[in-house]
N, C-alpha and C positions, 0 to 999 in steps of 0.2 A: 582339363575339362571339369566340369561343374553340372549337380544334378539339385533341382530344389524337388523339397515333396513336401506336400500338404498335410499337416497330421493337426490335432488336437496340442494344447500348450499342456504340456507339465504341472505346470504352475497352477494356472485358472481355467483350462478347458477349452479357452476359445482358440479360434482356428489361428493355427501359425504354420512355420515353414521351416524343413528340417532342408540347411546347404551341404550338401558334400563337396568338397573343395578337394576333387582328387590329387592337384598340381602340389599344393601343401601337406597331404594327407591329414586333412582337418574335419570335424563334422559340426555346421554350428548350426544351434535349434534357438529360433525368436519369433520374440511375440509381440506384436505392436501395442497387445489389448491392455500387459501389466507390465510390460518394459522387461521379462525375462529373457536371459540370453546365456546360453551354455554351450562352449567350446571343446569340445575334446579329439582328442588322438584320433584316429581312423585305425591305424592299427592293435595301439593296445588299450583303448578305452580311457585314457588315463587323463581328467581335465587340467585344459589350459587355462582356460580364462571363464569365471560363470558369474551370472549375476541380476538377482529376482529383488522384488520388492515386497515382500513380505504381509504387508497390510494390504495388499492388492488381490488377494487369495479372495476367489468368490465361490457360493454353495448353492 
């Protein structure tokens, strides 16, 4: 089973989407706005795969 939630991006603020991927125990957090995307454990926090754009940072 899998739960999405709607939260604010990390990265740049705009709206994105936190997956819980309980079947994997994975949490993946993305963002359409600046291309960020951060992977991690479920259990122990600990990232798989991440990856933002840097110059896409807005204030």
């Amino acid at each position: 089973m899998s739960t999405v939630q709607n939260i604010r991006c990390p990265n740049c603020g705009s709206p994105a989407e936190r997956h819980r991927l309980e079947a994997h125990r994975l949490v993946r957090t993305q963002c359409g706005c600046c291309d960020y995307l951060m992977v991690t454990c479920a259990n122990t926090g600990r990232v798989v795969e991440a990856y933002y754009a840097p110059g896409s940072l807005r204030h």
